[in-house]
Every structure is written in structure tokens, then in C-alpha cells.
C-alpha positions in Angstrom: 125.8 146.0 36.7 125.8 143.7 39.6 124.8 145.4 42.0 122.1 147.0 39.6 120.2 143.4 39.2 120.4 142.9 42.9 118.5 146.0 43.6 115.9 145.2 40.8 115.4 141.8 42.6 114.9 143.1 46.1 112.3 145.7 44.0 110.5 143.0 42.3 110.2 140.9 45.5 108.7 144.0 47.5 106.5 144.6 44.9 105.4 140.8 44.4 105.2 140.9 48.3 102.8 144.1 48.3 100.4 142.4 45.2 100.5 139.3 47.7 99.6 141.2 50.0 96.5 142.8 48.0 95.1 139.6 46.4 95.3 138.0 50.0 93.6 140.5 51.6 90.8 142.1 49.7 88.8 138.7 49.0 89.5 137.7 52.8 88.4 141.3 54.0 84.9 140.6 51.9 84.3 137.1 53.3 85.1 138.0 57.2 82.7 141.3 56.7 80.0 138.9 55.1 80.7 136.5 57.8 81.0 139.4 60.6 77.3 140.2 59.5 75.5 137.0 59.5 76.9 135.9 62.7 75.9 139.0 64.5 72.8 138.9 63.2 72.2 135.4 64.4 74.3 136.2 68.1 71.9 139.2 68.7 68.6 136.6 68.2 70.4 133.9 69.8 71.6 136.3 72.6 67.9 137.8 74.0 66.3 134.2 73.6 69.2 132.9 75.7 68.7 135.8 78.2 64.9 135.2 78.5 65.6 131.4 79.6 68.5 132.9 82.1 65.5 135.3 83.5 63.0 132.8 83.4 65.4 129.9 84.7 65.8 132.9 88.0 61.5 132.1 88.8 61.8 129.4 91.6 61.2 125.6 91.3 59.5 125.7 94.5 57.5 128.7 93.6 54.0 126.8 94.0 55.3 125.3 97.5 56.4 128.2 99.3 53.4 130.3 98.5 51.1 127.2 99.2 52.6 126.9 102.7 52.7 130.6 103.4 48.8 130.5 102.8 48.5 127.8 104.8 50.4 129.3 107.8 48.3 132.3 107.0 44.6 130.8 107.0 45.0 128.2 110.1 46.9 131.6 112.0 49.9 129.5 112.7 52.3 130.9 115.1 55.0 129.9 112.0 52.9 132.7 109.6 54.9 135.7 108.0 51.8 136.9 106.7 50.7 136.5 103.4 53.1 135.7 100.6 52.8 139.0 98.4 56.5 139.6 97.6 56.4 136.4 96.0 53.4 136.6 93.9 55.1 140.3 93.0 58.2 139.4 91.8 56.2 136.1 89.4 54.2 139.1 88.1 57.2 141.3 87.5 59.5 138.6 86.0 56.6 138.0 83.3 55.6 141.3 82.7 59.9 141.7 81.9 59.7 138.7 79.6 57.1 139.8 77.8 59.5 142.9 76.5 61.7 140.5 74.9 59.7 137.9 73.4 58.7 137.5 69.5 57.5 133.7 69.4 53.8 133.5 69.7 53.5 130.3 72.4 56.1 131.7 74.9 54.0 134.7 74.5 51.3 132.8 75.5 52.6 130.9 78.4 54.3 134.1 80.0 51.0 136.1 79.5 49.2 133.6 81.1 51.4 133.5 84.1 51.0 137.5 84.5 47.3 137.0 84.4 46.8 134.2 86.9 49.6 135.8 89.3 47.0 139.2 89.2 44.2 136.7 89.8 46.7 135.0 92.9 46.6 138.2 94.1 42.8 139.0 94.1 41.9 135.4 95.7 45.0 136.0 98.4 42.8 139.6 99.1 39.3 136.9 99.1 40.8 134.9 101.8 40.2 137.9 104.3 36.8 138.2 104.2 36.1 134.0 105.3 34.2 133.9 107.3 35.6 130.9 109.5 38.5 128.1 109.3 36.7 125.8 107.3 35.8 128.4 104.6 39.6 129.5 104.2 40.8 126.2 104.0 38.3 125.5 101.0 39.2 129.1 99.1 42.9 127.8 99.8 42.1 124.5 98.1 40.0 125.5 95.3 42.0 128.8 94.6 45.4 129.4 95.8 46.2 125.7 95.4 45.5 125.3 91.7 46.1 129.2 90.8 49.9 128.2 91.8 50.2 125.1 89.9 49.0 126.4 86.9 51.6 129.6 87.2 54.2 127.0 87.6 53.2 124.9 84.9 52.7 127.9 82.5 56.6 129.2 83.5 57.6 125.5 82.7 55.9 125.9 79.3 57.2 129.2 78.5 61.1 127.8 79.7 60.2 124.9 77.0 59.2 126.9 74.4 62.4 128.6 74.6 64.4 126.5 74.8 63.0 124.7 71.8 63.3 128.3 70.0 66.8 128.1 70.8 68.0 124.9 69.6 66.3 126.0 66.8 67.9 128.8 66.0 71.2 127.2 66.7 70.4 124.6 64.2 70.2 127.5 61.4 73.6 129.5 62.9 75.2 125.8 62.2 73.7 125.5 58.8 74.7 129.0 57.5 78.0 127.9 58.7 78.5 125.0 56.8 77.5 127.6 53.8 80.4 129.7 54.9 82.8 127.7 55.5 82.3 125.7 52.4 82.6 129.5 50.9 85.8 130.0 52.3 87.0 126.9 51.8 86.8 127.8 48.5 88.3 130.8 48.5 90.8 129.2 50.4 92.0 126.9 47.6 92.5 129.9 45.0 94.6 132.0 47.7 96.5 128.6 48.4 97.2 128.4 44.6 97.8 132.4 43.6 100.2 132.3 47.0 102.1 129.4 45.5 102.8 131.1 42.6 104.3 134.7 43.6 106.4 133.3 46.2 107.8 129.9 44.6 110.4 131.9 43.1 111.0 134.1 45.8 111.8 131.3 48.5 114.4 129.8 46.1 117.0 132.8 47.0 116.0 132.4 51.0 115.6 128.4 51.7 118.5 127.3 49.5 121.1 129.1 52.3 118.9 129.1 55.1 118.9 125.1 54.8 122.7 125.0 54.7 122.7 127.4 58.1 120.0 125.1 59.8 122.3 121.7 58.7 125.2 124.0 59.9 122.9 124.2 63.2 122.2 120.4 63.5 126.3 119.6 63.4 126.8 121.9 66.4 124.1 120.1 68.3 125.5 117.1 67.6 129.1 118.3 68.9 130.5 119.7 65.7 132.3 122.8 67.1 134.5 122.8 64.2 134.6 126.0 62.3 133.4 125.8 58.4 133.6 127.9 55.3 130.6 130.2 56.1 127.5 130.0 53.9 127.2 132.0 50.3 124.2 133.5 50.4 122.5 136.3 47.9 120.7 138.2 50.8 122.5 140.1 52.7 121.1 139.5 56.3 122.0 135.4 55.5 125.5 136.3 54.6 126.2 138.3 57.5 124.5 135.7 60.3 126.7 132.9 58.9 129.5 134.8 59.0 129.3 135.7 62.4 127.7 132.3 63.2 131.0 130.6 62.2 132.8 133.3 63.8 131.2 132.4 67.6 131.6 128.5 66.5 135.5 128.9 66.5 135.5 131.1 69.3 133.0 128.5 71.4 135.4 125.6 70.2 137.9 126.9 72.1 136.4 128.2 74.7 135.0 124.2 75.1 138.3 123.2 74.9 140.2 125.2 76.8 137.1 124.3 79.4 137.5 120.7 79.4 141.5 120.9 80.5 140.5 123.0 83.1 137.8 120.3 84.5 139.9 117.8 83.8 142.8 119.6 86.2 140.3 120.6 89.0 138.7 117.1 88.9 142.3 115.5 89.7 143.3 117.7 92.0 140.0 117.6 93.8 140.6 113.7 93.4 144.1 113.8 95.3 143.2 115.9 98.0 140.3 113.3 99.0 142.8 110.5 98.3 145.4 112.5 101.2 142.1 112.7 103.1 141.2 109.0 102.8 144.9 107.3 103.9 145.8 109.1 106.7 143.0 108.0 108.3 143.0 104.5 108.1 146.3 104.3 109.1 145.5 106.4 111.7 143.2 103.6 113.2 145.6 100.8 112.3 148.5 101.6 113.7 146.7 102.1 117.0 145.0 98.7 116.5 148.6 97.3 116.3 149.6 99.1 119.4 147.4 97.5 121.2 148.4 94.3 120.2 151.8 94.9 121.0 151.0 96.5 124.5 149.0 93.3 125.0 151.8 91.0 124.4 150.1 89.2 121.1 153.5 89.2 119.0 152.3 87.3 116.3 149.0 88.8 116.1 150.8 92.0 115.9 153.2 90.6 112.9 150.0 89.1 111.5 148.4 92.5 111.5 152.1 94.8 110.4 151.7 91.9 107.1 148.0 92.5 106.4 148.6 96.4 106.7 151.9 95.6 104.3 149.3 94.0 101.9 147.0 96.4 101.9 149.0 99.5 101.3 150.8 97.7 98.5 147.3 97.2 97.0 146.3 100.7 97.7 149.2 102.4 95.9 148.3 100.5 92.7 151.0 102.0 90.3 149.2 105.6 91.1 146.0 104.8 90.0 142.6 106.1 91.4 140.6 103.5 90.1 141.1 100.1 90.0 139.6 96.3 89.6 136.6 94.7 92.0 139.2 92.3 92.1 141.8 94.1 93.8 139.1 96.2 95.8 138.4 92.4 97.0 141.7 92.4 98.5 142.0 95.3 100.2 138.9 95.0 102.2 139.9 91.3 102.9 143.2 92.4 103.9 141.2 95.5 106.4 139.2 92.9 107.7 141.7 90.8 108.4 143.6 93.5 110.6 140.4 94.1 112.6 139.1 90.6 112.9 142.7 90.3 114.7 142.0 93.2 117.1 138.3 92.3 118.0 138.4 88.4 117.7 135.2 86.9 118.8 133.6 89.7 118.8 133.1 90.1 114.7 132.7 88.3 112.2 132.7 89.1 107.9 132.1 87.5 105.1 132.7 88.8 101.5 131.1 87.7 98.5 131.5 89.7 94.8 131.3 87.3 92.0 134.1 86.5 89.8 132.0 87.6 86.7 132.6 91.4 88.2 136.3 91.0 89.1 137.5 93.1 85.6 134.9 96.2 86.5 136.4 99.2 87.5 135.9 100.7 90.8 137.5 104.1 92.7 140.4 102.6 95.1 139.2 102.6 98.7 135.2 102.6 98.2 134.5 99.7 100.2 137.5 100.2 103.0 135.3 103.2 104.5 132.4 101.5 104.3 133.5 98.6 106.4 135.1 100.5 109.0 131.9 102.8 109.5 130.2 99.5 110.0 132.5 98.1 112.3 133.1 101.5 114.6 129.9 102.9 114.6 127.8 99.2 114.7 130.0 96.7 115.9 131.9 98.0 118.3 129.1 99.6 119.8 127.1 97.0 121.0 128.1 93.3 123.4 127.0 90.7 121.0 128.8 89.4 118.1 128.9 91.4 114.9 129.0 90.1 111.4 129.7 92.3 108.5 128.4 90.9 105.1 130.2 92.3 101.9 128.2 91.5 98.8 128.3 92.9 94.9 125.3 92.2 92.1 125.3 92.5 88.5 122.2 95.5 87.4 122.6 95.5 84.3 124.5 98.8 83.4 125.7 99.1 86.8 126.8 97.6 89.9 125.4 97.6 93.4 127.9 96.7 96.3 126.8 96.7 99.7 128.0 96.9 103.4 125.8 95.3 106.1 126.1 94.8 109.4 123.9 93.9 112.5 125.3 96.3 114.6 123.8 98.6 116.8 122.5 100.8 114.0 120.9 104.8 114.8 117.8 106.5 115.2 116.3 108.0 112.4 117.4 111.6 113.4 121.3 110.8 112.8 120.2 108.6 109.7 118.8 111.7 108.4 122.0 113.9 109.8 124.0 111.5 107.8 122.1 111.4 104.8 122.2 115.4 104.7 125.9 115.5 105.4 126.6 113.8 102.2 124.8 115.6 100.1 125.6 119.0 101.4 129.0 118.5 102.4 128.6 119.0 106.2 131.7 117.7 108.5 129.8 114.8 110.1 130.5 111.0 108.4 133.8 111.7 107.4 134.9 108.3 105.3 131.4 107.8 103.8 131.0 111.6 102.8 134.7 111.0 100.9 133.8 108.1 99.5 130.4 109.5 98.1 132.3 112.8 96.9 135.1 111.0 95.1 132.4 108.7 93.2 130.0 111.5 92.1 133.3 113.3 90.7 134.3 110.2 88.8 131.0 109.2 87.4 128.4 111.5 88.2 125.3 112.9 90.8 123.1 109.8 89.8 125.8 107.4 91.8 127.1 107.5 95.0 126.0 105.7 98.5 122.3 104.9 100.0 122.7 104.4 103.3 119.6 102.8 105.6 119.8 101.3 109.2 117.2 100.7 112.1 118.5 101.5 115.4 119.1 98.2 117.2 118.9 96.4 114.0 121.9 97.2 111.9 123.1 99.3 109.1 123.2 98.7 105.3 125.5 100.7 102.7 124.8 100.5 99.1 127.5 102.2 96.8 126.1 102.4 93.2 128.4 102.3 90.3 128.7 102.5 86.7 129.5 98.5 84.9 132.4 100.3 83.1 135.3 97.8 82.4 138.8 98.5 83.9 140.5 98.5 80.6 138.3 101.7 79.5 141.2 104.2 80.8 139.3 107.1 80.1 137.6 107.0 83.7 141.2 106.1 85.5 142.9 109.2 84.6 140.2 111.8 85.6 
């Protein structure tokens, strides 16, 4: 019995749907065949009055010009003359005699009619100026004749072009009118279909929107993040029962797809993270120890235990219990503690001065960002030139994040290695070592939008900006990436 009153309501519906369908259709069918008719009527007027201005609009504005300076050429046997200016004439006589096919009001009939009879008398005067008998006698049949027969064909084309057009905008006037009558019609017609529509399908939609609503709610969760997987929707139709069953179905199968995802990011991101850490030590120890070799081959003993204490101090800051990110604070340190090693090797020859407020100290910041920074300034600017360097370490608050930069008035590079560099860290290339880890290891933790800008003028000096998130260092979710 069940299944007997579903069938009868699909059966009702299709047959509500096919008198729909029927009341809908036939009074719209009438109007648009009504409205079909009157507008072609009206297009087919409008359309040969809008063709005779386009032929008409084809006669030349400088009709009466051309011909007047052709018969002048003509009667003072110019060397300039092409003869006399028949074709022209002609095709005036031949564009009205065309016109006059296709025109019903009586003054454009006039106007074009008298523009194929003074063209015909053009033509006889043109044939007059032949028989002069000297200069002086052409040049009076040109004035008296050919002058005024050509501005009275122009001014009589002008008139007809006016008419026209007048006859147009006049007839467009009526096309809106009727329009405003039709519309208003449908309009009309309109509000009882709105109505009749309203009733046969009020209690059809009940069935559909009612689960469909749920499903597009259903929808809105997973947008906002809800991958959880629900009791699917009840729903009488059967199309609506089966898409939210499988629709729950491919949420619980996406849910753990996500997670399973996100463990696997989370794995690749550390280890990605440790192998750039390896990357990162060995290489400033590298440079170090040979830094304190020197020292020691040069005899400087207490420079040298100066130096083994500041490389003490900084390693004991750079193991920092395991972490990868760490304090401004501590980030201080280190690059004091770097600085100090190399002011000891180079002496007078460099200078630094670090300045990050104490407002920033408890910000978070990836352990070793400024380290590589420094040491690009001081091998690739300082060392490279005769004069003193100075490196200037500097953070500022942005807002939401945190600007630290690295100058130095070194010897800086042209723009081609700028633009090497520049390419290298985004692609990856093996040039610019340090500040290519250093960029990598920041757009892992936090994202493509940070990382380092790097400018410099050759001669001038270099400036590194690292860009970082204001994230506090007791949010742990970005320390153990």
C-alpha cells in the first residue's frame, strides 16, 4: 500500500507538471505570435526607410564640389582636366532613380524626383558647354548653370536624407508605443501565470526543498571544514536519498583521506626541515673553525679562546632543546655571538650594530635566519672591498608581521647576479647557498608569501629583508612542524 501511494504521487506530479506545462504555454504561444507579427510588420517598414537613408547617406558630401571643379578644369582646358565629370552626374541620377523604387512618403518623393530631373538637366547643360563659343561664354554657362544646377541637386539629396530621417524617428516612435501596449499585455498575462504557477507547484516543492535544504546545509558544513560523516538525509524521492547516501559515503572516505594527508605533510615537512638544518650547521662551522685557525697560526691566543667561547655560546644557543624555531631574543644572541667571532678575525676592518626592540623579543622565529644573512653580508660585501664595513641588524613591528633586515655597505653586485640570486631562490638553483636555505626553510614553516627580498647596488652595498609572520613563541603549533 506503500509503495502504491508513492507511485500515485510521482503520477499526480507528472500530470500537474504536463497541465503546467499547458496553461504556461498556450497563452505565452498566442502573445509571442501576436507580438512576432506586429514587430515584423513594423521591422520590414522600419527596415527599407533605414536602407534608403544608408543609400542615400552613400551620394557624396562633396558632390557639388568635385563636379564644379571638374567643369572648371574642363572649360579653361586646364592641363589638370579629366574631361568632363559624367560618371558622377550618372551615378546621382542612378542613385535616385533606385530610391525612388523604395519610397512611399510623398516629400522624399519629391526631393529625390527632383534630384533625377536636374541631374538629366546637368547633363544637357554639361553637353551646352561644347558649343561656347569662347572662354568667356563657358565660364558664364558654368556660372549660371552647372554652378547652381549642382547646388540645388545637393540641397534636394539633403532634403530627401531629412525627410527620412524624420519618417524614421517617426516610425520608431509608434514601434515604442505599440510596445508599451505589449508589454503592459504581457505583463498582465504575466501576473496570472505567476499566480496559476504558484499554485500547482506549492505542493509539489514541499517533497523536494524540504531534503534538498538539509543536503545544501550538509554542503555548507563541509565548506566550512566539517568532514565528519552524518546520518544521511531521509528523503521521499528517490534520486535525493540515493545522492545523500553516497554524499555521506565520499565525506567519510574524504575525512580520512584528509587525515591521513595531513600526517603525511606533517612527516615530509620535518624531515625536509632537518635536512636543511644538517645543511645549515656544517657550514658555519665550516667557516669558524678556519677563522680560529687563523688566529691560532697567527699567535692571537686569547683572541682564539675569545673566539672557541663565542662559538661555545653560539652552538649552545643553536641546539635550543631540539627546537626549529625559537625567540627574536635568542636569535639576538646568536648573531651577536657570530659577530662577535668575525669582528675578532677581521678587526678594524668591520664593524655591526644590532638593534631589534625588546617589544619583539617573545616572537617566534626559525633558528638560524639571521646567521646566514650576516655571513652573506660579510663574505660577499665586506670582505670584498678595502674600506671599513659596517653591518646594521635591525627588526620592525608591521603589524601582523615582522620585517628583519641585514645591511651592509659592502661592495654589493651588478644587477645580473642580483637577478641570478633572486632566481636561485625561487627556483631552487645551487648558487646562494645560506640565503636559498634560509628562504626554503621559512616558506615551509609559514608559507610562499614570506621569505627574503634581497636588493643591493654594486659599489653601494646589500640589504636583506626576511619577512615573517608576528606569531608568538608560546603558539607551539608552528615549533613542531
Amino acid at each position: 500500500m506503500r509503495v502504491n501511494t508513492a507511485f500515485m504521487k510521482k503520477s499526480t506530479t507528472s500530470n500537474m507538471l504536463r497541465r503546467l506545462i499547458a496553461v504556461t504555454l498556450v497563452p505565452m504561444s498566442i502573445v509571442v505570435a501576436v507580438l512576432i507579427g506586429v514587430l515584423c510588420w513594423y521591422s520590414i517598414q522600419y527596415r527599407t526607410i533605414l536602407q534608403n537613408v544608408t543609400s542615400a547617406s552613400a551620394f557624396s558630401q562633396n558632390f557639388k564640389n568635385d563636379v564644379d571643379l571638374k567643369m572648371f578644369y574642363y572649360v579653361s582646358d586646364s592641363a589638370y582636366s579629366e574631361g568632363k565629370p559624367v560618371d558622377e552626374v550618372e551615378r546621382a541620377r542612378e542613385l535616385a532613380d533606385t530610391l525612388l523604387l523604395h519610397t512611399t512618403q510623398k516629400k522624399s518623393i519629391e526631393a529625390i524626383e527632383s534630384v533625377r530631373d536636374l541631374c538629366v538637366t546637368l547633363e544637357l547643360r554639361m553637353d551646352e558647354i561644347d558649343g561656347a563659343g569662347s572662354y568667356d561664354e563657358g565660364m558664364t554657362q558654368l556660372e549660371n548653370n552647372i554652378y547652381i544646377l549642382t547646388e540645388l541637386i545637393q540641397s534636394y539629396m539633403y532634403d530627401y536624407l531629412y525627410y527620412e530621417s524624420a519618417h524614421l524617428s517617426q516610425l520608431q516612435n509608434e514601434i515604442t508605443e505599440q510596445l508599451q501596449y505589449v508589454i503592459l499585455g504581457i505583463f498582465g498575462l504575466f501576473v496570472v501565470l505567476i499566480v496559476t504557477i504558484a499554485v500547482y507547484t506549492s505542493h509539489l516543492t514541499e517533497q523536494i526543498n524540504s531534503p534538498l535544504t538539509k543536503l545544501t546545509n550538509r554542503v555548507k558544513d563541509i565548506q566550512r571544514g566539517d568532514f565528519e560523516q552524518h546520518i544521511p538525509v531521509e528523503a521521499t524521492a528517490v534520486e535525493i536519498q540515493t545522492l545523500s547516501d553516497g554524499f555521506e559515503e565520499m565525506v567519510g572516505q574524504l575525512n580520512s583521506l584528509i587525515q591521513e594527508n595531513k600526517k603525511a605533510e606533517r612527516r615530509k615537512r620535518h624531515a625536509e626541515l632537518e635536512l636543511l638544518q644538517a645543511q645549515i650547521n656544517p657550514h658555519f662551522l665550516y667557516n669558524t673553525l678556519d677563522t680560529i685557525i687563523w688566529l691560532i697560526e697567527a699567535d692571537k691566543k686569547q683572541d682564539s679562546i675569545e673566539m672557541v667561547s663565542a662559538l661555545s655560546d653560539f652552538f649552545r644557543f643553536c641546539l635550543s632543546r631540539g627546537k626549529d624555531v625559537i625567540t627574536l631574543e635568542e636569535e639576538q644572541k646568536h648573531v651577536l655571538s657570530y659577530l662577535s667571532i668575525q669582528k675578532t678575525r677581521y678587526q678594524d676592518r668591520m664593524d655591526y650594530d644590532v638593534s631589534i626592540p625588546e617589544s619583539l623579543y617573545g616572537y617566534s622565529i626559525p633558528k638560524l635566519t639571521l646567521q646566514p644573512l650576516v655571513e652573506n653580508s660579510i663574505y660577499h660585501g665586506i670582505k670584498l672591498q678595502r674600506e671599513k664595513g659596517v653591518i646594521k641588524v635591525n627588526a620592525v613591528d608591521l603589524g601582523d608581521i615582522i620585517e628583519l633586515t641585514v645591511k651592509d655597505n659592502g661592495a654589493g653586485m651588478s644587477e645580473e647576479r642580483l637577478a641570478e640570486l633572486r632566481n636561485a631562490l625561487e627556483n631552487g638553483e645551487k648558487i646562494g647557498f645560506g640565503l636559498r636555505t634560509v628562504h626554503q626553510r621559512m616558506q615551509l614553516l609559514y608559507g610562499d608569501e614570506y621569505g627574503l627580498k634581497i636588493s643591493s647596488s654594486e659599489g653601494v652595498g646589500t640589504t636583506i629583508t626576511a619577512v615573517i609572520p608576528k606569531v608568538e613563541s608560546s603558539e607551539k603549533g608552528i615549533i613542531n612542524v
